[in-house]
C-alpha positions in Angstrom: 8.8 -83.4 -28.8 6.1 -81.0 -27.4 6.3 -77.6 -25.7 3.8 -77.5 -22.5 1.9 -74.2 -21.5 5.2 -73.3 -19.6 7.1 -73.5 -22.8 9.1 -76.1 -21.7 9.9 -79.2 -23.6 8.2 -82.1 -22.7 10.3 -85.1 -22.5 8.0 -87.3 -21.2 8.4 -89.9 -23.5 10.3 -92.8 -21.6 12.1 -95.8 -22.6 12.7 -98.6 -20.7 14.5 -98.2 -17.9 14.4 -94.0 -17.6 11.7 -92.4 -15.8 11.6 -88.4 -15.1 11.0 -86.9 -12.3 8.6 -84.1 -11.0 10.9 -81.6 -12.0 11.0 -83.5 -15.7 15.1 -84.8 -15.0 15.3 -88.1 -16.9 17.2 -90.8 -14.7 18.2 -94.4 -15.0 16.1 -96.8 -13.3 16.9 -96.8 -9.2 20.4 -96.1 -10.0 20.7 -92.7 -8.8 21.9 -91.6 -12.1 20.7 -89.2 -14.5 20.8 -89.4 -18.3 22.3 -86.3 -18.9 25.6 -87.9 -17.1 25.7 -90.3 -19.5 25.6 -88.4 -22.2 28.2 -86.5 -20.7 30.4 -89.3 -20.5 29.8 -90.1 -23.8 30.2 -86.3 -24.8 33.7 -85.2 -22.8 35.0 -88.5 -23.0 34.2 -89.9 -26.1 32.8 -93.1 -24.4 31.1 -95.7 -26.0 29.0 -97.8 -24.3 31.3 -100.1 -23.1 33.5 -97.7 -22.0 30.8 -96.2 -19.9 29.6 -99.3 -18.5 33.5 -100.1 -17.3 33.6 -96.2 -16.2 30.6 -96.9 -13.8 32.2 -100.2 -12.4 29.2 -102.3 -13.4 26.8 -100.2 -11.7 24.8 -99.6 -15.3 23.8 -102.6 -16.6 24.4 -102.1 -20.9 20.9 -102.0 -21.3 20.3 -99.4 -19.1 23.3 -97.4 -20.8 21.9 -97.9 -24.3 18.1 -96.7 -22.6 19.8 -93.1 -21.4 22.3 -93.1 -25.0 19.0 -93.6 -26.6 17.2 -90.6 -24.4 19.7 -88.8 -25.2 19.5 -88.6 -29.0 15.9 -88.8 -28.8 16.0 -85.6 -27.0 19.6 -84.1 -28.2 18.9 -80.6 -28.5 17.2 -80.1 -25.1 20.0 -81.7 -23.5 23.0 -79.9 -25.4 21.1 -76.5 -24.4 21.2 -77.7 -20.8 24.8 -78.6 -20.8 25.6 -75.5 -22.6 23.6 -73.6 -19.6 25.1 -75.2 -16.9 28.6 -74.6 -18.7 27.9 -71.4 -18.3 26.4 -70.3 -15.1 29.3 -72.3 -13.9 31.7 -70.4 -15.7 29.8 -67.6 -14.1 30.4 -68.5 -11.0 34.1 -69.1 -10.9 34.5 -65.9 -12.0 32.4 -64.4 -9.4 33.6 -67.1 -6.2 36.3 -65.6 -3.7 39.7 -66.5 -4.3 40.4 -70.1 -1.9 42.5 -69.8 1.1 44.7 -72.9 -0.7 45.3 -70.8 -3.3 45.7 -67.7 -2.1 49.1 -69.3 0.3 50.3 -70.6 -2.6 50.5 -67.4 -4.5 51.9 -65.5 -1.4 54.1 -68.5 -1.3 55.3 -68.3 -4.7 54.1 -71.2 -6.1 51.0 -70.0 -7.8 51.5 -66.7 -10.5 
């Protein structure tokens, strides 16, 4: 893997099936689906490819799983740091997001503590 002049990794080495994007997102074919929510599947779930392609309903076909799996590892660390970021600033902002209406009838109701 390379760093560009921005200092951000390159990832442009594709497999079949994954192409990136101009912003540098890997996704699956035409599918509307990114790697990283494979992985993710994989990762939270503990999927395996099978698994993944019943999860999805069909909609991957199990080469196109494999392709992102294999993304994936190729590129592990770039990915874990993303999900780690994205863990976080979204952490960040349920701590900083207004408390819902919903919830905020349920705890005057009682039902919430």
């Amino acid at each position: 893997m390379t760093t560009t002049t921005t200092g951000k990794t390159d990832l442009a080495t594709t497999t079949a099936h994954i192409h990136l994007d101009e912003r540098g997102v890997a996704w699956i074919d035409d599918r509307n689906v990114k790697v990283i929510e494979v992985a993710l599947d994989m990762i939270s779930h503990g999927a395996t490819a099978e698994q993944i392609y019943k999860m999805h309903g069909g909609y991957l076909s199990m080469s196109q799983i494999h392709a992102a799996l294999s993304h994936y590892f190729d590129h592990r660390a770039d990915y874990d740091a993303e999900i780690e970021r994205q863990v976080r600033e979204d952490d960040e902002a349920r701590a900083t997001a207004p408390e819902s209406p919903v919830f905020a009838k349920l705890r005057k109701l009682g039902r919430l503590p």
